[in-house]
Backbone as numpy.savetxt, mean C-alpha at the origin, in Angstrom:
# Nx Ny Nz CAx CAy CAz Cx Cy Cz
3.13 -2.39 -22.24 4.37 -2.48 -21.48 5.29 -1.30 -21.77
5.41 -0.71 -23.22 6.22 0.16 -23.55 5.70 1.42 -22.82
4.62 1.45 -22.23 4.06 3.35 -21.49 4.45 2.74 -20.33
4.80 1.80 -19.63 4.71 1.62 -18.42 6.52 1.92 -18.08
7.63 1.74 -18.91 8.59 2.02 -18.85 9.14 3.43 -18.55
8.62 4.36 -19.06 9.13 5.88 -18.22 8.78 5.87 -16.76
7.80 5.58 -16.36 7.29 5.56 -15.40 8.16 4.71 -14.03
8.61 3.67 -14.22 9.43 2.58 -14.37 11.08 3.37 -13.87
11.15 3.79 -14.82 12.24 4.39 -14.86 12.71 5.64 -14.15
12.09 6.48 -13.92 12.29 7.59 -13.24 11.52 7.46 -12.07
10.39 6.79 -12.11 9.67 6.15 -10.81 10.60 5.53 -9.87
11.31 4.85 -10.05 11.79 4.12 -9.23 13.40 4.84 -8.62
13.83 5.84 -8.62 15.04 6.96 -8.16 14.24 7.85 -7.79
13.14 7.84 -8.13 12.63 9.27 -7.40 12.17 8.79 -6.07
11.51 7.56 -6.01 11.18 6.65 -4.60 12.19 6.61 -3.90
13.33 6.17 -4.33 15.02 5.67 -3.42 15.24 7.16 -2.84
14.70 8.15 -3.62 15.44 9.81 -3.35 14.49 10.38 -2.53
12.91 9.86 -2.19 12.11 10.34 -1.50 11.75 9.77 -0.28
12.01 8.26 -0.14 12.07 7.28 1.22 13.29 7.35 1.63
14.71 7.47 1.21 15.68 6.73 1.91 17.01 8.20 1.75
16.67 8.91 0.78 18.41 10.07 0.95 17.38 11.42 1.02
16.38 11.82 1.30 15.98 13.21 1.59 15.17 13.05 3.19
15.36 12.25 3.94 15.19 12.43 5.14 13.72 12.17 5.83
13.33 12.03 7.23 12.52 12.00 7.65 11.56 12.55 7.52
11.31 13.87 7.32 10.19 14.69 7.30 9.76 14.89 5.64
10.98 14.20 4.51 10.22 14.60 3.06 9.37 13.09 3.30
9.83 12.38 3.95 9.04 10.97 3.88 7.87 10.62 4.36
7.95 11.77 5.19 6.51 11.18 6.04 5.43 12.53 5.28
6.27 13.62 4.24 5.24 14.66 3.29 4.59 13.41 2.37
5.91 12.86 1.59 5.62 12.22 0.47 4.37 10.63 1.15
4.67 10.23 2.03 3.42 9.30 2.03 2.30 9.95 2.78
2.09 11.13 3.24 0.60 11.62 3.12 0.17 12.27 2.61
1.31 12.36 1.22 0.47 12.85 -0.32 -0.11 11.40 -0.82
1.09 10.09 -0.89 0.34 9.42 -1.29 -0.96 8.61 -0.90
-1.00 8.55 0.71 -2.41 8.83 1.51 -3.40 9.36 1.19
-3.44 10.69 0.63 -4.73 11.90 0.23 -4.73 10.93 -1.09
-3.83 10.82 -1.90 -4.24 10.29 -3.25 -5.17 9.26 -3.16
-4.40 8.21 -2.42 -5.18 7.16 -2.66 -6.51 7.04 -1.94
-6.36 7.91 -0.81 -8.13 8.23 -0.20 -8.85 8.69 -1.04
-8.59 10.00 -1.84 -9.31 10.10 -2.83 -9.94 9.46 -3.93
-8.86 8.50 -4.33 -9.36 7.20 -5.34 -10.13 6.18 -4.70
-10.23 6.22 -3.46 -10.95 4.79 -2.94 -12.44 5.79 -2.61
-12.60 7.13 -2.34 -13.61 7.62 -2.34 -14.50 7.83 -3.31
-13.54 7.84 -4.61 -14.74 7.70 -5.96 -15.01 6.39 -6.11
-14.00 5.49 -6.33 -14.66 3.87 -6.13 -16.10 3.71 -5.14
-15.81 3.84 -3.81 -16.94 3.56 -3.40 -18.52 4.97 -2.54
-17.83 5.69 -3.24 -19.44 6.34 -2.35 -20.35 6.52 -3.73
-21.39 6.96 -3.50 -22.07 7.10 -4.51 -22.50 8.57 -5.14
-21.46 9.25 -4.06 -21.41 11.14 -4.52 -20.43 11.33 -4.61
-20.37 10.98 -6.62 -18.84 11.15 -6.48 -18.15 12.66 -6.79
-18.77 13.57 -6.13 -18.44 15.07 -6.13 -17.88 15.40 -4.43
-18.25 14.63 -3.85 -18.22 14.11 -2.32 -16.75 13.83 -2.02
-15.64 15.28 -1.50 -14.44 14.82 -1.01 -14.19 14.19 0.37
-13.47 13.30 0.62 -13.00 12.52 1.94 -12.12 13.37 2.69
-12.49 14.64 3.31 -12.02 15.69 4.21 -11.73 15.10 5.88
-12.56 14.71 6.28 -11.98 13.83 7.60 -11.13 12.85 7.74
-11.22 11.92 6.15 -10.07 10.82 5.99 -8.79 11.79 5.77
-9.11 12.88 5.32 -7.57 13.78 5.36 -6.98 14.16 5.87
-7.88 14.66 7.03 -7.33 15.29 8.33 -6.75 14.10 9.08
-7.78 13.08 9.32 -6.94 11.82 10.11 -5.78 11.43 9.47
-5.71 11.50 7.69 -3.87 11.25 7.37 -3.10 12.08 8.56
-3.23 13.35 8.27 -2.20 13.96 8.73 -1.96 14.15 10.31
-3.28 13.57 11.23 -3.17 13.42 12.32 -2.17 12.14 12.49
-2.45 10.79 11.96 -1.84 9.64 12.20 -0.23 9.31 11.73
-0.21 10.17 10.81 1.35 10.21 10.00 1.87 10.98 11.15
1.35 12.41 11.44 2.22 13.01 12.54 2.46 12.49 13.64
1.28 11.58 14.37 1.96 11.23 15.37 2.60 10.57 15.83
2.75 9.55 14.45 3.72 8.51 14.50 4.76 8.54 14.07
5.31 9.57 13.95 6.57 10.41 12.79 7.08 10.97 14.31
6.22 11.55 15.02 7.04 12.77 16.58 6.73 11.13 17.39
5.95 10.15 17.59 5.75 9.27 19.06 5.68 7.67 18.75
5.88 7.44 17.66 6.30 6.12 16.90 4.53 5.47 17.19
4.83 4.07 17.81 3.37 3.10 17.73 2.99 3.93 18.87
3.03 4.52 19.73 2.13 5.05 20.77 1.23 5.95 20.08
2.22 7.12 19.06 1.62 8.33 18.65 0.59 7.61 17.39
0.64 6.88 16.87 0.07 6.33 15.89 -1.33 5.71 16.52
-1.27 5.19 17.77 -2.22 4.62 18.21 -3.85 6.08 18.79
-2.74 6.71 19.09 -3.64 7.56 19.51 -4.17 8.41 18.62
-3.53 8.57 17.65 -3.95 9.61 16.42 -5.16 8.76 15.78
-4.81 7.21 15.72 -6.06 6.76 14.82 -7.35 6.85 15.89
-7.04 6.54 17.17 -8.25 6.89 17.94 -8.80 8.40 18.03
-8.33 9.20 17.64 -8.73 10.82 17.94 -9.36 11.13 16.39
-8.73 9.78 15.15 -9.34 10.24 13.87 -10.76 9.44 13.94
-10.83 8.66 14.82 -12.07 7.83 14.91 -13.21 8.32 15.76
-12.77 9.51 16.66 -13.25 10.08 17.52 -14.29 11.64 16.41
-12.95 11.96 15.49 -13.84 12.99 14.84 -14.22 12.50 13.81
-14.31 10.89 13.17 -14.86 11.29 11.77 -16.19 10.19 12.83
-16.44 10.30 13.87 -17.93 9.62 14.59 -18.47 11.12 15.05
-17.90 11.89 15.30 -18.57 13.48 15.49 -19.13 14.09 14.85
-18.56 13.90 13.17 -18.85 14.35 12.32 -20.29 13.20 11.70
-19.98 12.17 11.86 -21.40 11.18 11.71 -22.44 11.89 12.56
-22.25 12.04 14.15 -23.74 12.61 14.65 -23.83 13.75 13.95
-23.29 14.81 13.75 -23.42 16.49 12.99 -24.37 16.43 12.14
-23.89 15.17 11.21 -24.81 14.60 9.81 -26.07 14.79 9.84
-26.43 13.87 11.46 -27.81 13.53 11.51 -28.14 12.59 10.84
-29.92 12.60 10.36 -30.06 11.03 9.87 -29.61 11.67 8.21
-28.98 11.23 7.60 -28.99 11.34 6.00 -29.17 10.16 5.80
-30.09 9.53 6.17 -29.78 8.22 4.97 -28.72 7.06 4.62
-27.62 7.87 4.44 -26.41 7.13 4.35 -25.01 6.86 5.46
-25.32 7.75 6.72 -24.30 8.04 7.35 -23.41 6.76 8.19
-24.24 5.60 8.18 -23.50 4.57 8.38 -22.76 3.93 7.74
-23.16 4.31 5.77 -21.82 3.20 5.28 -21.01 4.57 4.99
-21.50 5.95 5.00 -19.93 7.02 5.43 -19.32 6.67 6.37
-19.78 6.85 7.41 -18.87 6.17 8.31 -18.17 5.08 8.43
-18.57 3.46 7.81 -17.96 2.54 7.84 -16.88 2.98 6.57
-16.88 3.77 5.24 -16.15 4.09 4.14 -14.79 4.58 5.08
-15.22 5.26 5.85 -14.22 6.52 5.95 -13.32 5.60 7.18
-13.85 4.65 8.09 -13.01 3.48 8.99 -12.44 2.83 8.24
-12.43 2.71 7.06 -12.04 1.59 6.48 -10.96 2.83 5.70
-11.15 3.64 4.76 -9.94 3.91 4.22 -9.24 4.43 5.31
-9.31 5.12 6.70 -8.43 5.45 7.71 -7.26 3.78 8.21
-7.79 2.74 8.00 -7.33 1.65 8.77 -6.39 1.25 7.17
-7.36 1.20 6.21 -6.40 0.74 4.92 -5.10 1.58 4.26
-5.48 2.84 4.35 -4.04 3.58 4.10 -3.48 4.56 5.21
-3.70 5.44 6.04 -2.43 6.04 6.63 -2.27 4.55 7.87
-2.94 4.36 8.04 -2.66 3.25 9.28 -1.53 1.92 8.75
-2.11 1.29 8.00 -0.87 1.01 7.02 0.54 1.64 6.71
0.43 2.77 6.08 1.85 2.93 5.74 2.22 3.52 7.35
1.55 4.29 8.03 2.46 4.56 9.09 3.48 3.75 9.87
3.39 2.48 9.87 4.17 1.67 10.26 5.22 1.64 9.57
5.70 2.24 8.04 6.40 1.89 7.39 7.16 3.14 7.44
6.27 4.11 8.21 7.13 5.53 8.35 7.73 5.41 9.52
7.52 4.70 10.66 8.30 3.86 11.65 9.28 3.20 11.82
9.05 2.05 10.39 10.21 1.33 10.07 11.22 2.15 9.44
10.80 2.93 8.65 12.17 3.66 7.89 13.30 4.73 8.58
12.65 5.01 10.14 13.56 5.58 11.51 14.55 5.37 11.86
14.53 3.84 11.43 15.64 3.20 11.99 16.51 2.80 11.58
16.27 2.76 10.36 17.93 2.83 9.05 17.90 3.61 7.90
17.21 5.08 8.37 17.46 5.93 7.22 16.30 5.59 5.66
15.05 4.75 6.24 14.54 3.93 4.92 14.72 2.88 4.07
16.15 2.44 4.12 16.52 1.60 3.31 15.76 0.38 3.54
15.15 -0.55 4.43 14.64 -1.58 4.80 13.40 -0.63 3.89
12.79 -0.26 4.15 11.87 0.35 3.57 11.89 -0.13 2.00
13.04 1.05 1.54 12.46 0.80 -0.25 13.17 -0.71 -0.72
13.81 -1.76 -0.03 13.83 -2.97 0.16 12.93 -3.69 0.09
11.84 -3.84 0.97 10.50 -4.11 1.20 9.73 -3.68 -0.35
9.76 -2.44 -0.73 8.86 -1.80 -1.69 9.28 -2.84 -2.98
10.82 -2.69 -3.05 11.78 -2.98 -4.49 11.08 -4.66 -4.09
10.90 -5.53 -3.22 10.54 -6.58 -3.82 9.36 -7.17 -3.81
8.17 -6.20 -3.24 6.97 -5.89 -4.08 6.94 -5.96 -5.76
8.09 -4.91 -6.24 8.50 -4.52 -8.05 8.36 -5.85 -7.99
10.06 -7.07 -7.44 10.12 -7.83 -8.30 8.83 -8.79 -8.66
8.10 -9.00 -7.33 7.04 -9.85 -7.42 6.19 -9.55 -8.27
5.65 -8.19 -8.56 4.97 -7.50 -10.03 5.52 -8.12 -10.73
6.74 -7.63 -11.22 7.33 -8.07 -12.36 7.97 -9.42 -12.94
8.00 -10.06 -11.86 7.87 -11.58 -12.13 6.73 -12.39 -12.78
5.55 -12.14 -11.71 4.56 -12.37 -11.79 3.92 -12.17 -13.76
4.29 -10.86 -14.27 4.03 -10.56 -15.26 5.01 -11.33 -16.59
6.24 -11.27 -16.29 7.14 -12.50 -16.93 6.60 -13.56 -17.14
6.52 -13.95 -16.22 6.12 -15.69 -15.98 4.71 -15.87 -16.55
3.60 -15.05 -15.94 2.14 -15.62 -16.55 2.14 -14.68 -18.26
2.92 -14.14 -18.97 2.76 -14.26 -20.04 4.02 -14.83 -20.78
4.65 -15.33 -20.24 5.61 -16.26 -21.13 5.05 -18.23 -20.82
4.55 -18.31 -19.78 3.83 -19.32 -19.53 2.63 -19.94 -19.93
1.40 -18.96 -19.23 0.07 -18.53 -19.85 -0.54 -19.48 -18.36
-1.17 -20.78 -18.94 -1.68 -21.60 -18.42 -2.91 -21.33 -17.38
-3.38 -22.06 -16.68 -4.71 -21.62 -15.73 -4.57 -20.63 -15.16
-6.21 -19.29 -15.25 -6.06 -18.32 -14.48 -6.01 -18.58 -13.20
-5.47 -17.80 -12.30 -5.76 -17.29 -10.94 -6.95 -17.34 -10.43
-7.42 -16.15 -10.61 -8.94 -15.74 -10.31 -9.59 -15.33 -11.22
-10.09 -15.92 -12.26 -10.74 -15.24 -13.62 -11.75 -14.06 -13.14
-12.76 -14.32 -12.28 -13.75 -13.77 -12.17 -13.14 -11.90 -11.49
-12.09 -11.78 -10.70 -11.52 -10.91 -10.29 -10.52 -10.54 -10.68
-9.32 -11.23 -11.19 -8.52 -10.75 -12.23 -8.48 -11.45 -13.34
-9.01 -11.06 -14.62 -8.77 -12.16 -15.72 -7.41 -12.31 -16.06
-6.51 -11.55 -15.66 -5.11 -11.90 -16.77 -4.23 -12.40 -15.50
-4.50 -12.09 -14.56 -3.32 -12.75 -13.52 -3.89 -15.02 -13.74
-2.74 -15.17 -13.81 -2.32 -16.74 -14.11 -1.38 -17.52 -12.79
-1.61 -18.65 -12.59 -1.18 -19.61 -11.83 0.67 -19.49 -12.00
0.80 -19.70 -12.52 2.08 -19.54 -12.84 2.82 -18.28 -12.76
1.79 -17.39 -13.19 2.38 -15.75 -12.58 2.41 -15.61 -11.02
1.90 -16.08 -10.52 1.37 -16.09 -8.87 2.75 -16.80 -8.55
2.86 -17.85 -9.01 4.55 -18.72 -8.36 5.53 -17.80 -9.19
5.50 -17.17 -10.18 6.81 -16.87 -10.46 6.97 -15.69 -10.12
5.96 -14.91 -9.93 6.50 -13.62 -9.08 6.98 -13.84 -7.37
6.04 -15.24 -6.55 6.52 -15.40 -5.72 8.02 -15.86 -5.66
8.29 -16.28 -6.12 10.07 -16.80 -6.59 10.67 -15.50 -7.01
10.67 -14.91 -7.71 11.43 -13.37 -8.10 11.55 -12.41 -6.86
10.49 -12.80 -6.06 9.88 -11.39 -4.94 11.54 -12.54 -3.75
10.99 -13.91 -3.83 11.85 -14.74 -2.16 13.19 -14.70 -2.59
13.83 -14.79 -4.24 15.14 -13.91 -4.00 15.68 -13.15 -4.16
15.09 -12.35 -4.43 15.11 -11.01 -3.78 15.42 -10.87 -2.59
14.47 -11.24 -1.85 14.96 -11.09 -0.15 15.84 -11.72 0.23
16.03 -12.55 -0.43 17.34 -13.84 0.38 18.52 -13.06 -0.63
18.55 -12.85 -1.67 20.13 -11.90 -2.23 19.87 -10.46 -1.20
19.21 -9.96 -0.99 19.12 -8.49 -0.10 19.82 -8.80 1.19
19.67 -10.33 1.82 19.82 -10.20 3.01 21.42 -10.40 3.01
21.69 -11.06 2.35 22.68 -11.83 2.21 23.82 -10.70 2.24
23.37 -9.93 1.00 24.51 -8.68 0.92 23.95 -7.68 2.29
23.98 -7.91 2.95 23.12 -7.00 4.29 22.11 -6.39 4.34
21.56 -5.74 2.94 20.81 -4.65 2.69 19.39 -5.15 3.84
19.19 -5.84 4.56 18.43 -6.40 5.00 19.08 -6.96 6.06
19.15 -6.67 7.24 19.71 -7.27 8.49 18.83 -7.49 9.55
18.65 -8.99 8.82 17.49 -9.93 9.60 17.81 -11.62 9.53
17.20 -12.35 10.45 18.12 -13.48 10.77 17.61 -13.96 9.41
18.52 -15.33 8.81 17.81 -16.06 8.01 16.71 -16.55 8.31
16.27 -17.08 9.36 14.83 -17.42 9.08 13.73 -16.21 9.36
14.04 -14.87 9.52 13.33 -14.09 9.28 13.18 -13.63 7.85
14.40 -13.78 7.43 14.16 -13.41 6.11 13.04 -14.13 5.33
13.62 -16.10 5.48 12.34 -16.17 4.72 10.68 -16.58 5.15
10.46 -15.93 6.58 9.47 -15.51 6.80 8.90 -14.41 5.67
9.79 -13.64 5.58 9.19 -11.84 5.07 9.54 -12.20 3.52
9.83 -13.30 2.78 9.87 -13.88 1.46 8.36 -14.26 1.21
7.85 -14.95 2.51 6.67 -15.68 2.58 5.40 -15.21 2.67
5.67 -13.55 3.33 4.97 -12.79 3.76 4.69 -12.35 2.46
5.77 -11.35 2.10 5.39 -10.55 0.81 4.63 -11.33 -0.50
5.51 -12.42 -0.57 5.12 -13.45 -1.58 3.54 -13.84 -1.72
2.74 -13.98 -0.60 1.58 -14.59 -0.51 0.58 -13.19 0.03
0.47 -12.36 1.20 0.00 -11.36 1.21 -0.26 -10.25 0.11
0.99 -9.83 -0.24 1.15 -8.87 -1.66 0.76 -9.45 -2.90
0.36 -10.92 -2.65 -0.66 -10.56 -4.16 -1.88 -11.03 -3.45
-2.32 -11.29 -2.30 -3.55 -11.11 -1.70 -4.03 -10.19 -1.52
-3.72 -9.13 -1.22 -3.82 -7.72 -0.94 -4.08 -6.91 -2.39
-3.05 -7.31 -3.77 -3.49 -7.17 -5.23 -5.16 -6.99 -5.35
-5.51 -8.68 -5.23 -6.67 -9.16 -5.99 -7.80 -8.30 -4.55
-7.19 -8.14 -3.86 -8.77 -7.61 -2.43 -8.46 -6.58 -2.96
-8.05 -5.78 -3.94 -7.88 -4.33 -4.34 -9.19 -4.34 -5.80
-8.37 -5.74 -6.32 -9.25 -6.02 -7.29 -10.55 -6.04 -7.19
-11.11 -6.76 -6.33 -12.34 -6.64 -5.79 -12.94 -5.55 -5.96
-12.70 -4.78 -5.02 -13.18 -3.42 -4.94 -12.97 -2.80 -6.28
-12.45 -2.53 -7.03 -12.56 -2.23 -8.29 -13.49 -2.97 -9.35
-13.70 -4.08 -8.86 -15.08 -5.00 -9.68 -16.31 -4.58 -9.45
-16.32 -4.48 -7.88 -17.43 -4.40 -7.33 -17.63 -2.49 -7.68
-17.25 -1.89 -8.05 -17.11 -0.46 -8.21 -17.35 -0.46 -9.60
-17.09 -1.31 -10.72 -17.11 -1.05 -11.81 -16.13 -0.58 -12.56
-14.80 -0.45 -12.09 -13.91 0.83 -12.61 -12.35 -0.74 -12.84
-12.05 -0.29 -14.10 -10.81 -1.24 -14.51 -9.98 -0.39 -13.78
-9.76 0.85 -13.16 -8.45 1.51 -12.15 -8.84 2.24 -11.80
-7.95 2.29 -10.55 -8.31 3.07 -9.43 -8.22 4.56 -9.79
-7.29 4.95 -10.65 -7.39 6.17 -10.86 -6.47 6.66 -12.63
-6.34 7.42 -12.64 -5.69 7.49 -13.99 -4.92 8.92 -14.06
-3.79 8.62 -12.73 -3.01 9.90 -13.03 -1.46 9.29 -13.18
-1.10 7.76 -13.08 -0.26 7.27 -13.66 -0.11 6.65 -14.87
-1.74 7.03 -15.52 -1.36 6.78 -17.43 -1.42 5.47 -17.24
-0.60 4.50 -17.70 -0.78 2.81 -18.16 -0.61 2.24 -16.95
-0.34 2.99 -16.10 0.14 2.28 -14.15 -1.36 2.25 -13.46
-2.19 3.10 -14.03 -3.55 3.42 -13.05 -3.30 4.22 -12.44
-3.75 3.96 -11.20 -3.56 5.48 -10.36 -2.89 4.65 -9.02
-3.50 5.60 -7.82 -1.96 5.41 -6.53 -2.13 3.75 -6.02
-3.38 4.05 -5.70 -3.99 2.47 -5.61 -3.36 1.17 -5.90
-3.43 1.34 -7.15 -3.30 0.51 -8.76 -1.55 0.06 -7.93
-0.97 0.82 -7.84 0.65 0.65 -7.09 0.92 -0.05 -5.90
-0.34 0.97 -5.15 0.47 0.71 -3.70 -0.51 -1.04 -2.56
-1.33 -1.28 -3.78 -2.05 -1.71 -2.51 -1.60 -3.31 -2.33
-0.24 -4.01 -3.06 -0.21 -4.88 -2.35 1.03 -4.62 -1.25
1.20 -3.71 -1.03 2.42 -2.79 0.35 1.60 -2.80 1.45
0.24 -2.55 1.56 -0.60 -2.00 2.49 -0.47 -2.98 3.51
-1.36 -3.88 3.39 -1.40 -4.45 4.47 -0.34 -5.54 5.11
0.92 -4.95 4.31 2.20 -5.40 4.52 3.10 -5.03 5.75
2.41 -3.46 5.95 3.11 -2.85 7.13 3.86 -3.75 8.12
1.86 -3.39 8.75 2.09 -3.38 10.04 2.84 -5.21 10.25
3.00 -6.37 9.64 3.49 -7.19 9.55 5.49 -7.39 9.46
5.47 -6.42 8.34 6.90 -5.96 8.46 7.54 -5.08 9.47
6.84 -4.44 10.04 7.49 -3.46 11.14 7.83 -4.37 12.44
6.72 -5.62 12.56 6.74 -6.43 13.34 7.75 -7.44 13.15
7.73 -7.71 12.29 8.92 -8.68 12.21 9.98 -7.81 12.17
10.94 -6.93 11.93 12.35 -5.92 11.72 12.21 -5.78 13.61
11.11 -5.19 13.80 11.25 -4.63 15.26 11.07 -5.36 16.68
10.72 -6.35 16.24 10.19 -7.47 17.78 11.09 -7.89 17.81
C-alpha cells in the first residue's frame, strides 16, 4: 500500500490537469497514449510473439480518437469501420500464416476494448470541459478504494477465488457503497448534472460493471499467466491494471449524460 501512494498522489492532479484544465486536444494526446499503452500490454498478454508489435491496433487508435475528437459518434463510427477495413487488408497481405485468424480476432478485440471505449469518453468530456469525465474516473478510485478498505478490514468469503484470490464479498459491497456516494454527493453539489434517478442509475452502473469489467481483465491475465498487465506503474501494474474497469463504462456513460 505504501508504493502505491506516490503514485496516488501525483497521479491523481496530473489526471484532473490532463482531462479537464489543459483542453481538448492534450486529452484526446493523453488517451491515445494511454490506448498505445494498453494495446501494447494486451498484445504481450495474448499473442504468442511476444516481439510482435500491434501497429494496425495503433494506427486504428489514432484513426478512431481523431475522428471522434473533429465528428463526435459519426466520426467514431466510421473510423472504427475504416480500422476494421485495414487491419482485414492487412489479414489477406498475411496470407495463410497459420495464425492470421486469432490476429485478426486479437487485434478486433483490442480495437473495440480500448480506443472504442474511451472514445466515447473523449466525447463526453466536449461538453463540460471533462469534468463529468474525471467524475466518472474519481468514482471508479472510490470504488477501488473502498472495495480494498472493506475486504481487508472485513475479510470474509472470496469473490472469485479462482480469478481473483484477494478480492472478497464484502469488498465488492463496500466499494459499491463508496463508488454510489460518491455519485449521489457529486450530484448533489452539481459536479454532476444529471436527474436523480440518473444518477443512481450511473451509481449502479459503475458499481456493478466496474468491478465486472476488473475481474474480465482478470481473466485474461489468468488465462495469459501474467499477475499484471504490465509493470511501468511499479505496485499499480501497468495501464491495464488501472484503466480496465472505465472501459466498458464508456460507451454506457456517454449514453446516459447525452440521451
Amino acid at each position: 500500500m505504501l508504493a502505491r501512494i506516490p503514485v496516488i498522489l501525483f497521479g491523481i492532479p496530473a489526471v484532473y490537469g490532463l482531462l479537464v484544465a489543459a483542453g481538448d486536444e492534450v486529452r484526446m494526446v493523453f488517451l491515445a497514449i494511454i490506448c498505445i499503452l494498453g494495446q501494447f500490454e494486451l498484445n504481450q498478454m495474448l499473442s504468442r510473439e511476444k516481439s510482435e508489435k500491434p501497429l494496425i491496433e495503433w494506427l486504428g487508435t489514432l484513426i478512431m480518437l481523431s475522428a471522434a475528437h473533429f465528428y463526435a459518434s459519426q466520426g467514431l463510427l466510421l473510423g472504427f469501420a475504416l480500422s476494421l477495413i485495414i487491419l482485414m487488408a492487412f489479414t489477406v497481405l498475411r496470407g495463410l500464416g497459420g495464425n492470421n485468424c486469432l490476429r485478426f480476432m486479437r487485434g478486433l478485440f483490442s480495437l473495440a476494448y480500448l480506443p472504442f471505449c474511451l472514445a466515447f469518453y473523449l466525447m463526453l468530456a466536449r461538453a463540460d470541459s471533462g469534468l463529468t469525465l474525471f467524475i466518472i474516473l474519481a468514482s471508479v478510485w472510490a470504488l477501488d478504494m473502498g472495495a480494498y478498505a472493506f475486504g481487508r478490514s472485513l475479510r470474509g468469503p472470496k469473490l472469485a477465488p479462482a480469478i481473483s484470490p484477494n478480492k472478497t464479498i464484502s469488498g465488492a459491497v463496500g466499494g459499491a457503497l463508496s463508488s454510489a456516494v460518491f455519485i449521489i454527493v457529486a450530484g448533489n453539489f452539481q459536479l454532476l448534472t444529471l436527474s436523480q434517478p440518473r444518477l443512481i442509475i450511473m451509481a449502479i452502473m459503475i458499481a456493478t460493471i466496474g468491478q465486472i469489467a476488473d475481474l474480465f481483465e482478470s481473466v485474461l491475465k489468468r488465462e495469459s499467466e501474467v499477475k499484471d498487465s504490465g509493470a511501468l506503474l511499479g505496485a499499480h501494474g501497468g495501464v491495464l491494471d488501472r484503466i480496465d474497469s472505465v472501459l466498458f463504462l464508456g460507451p454506457l456513460c456517454y449514453a446516459l449524460v447525452t440521451l
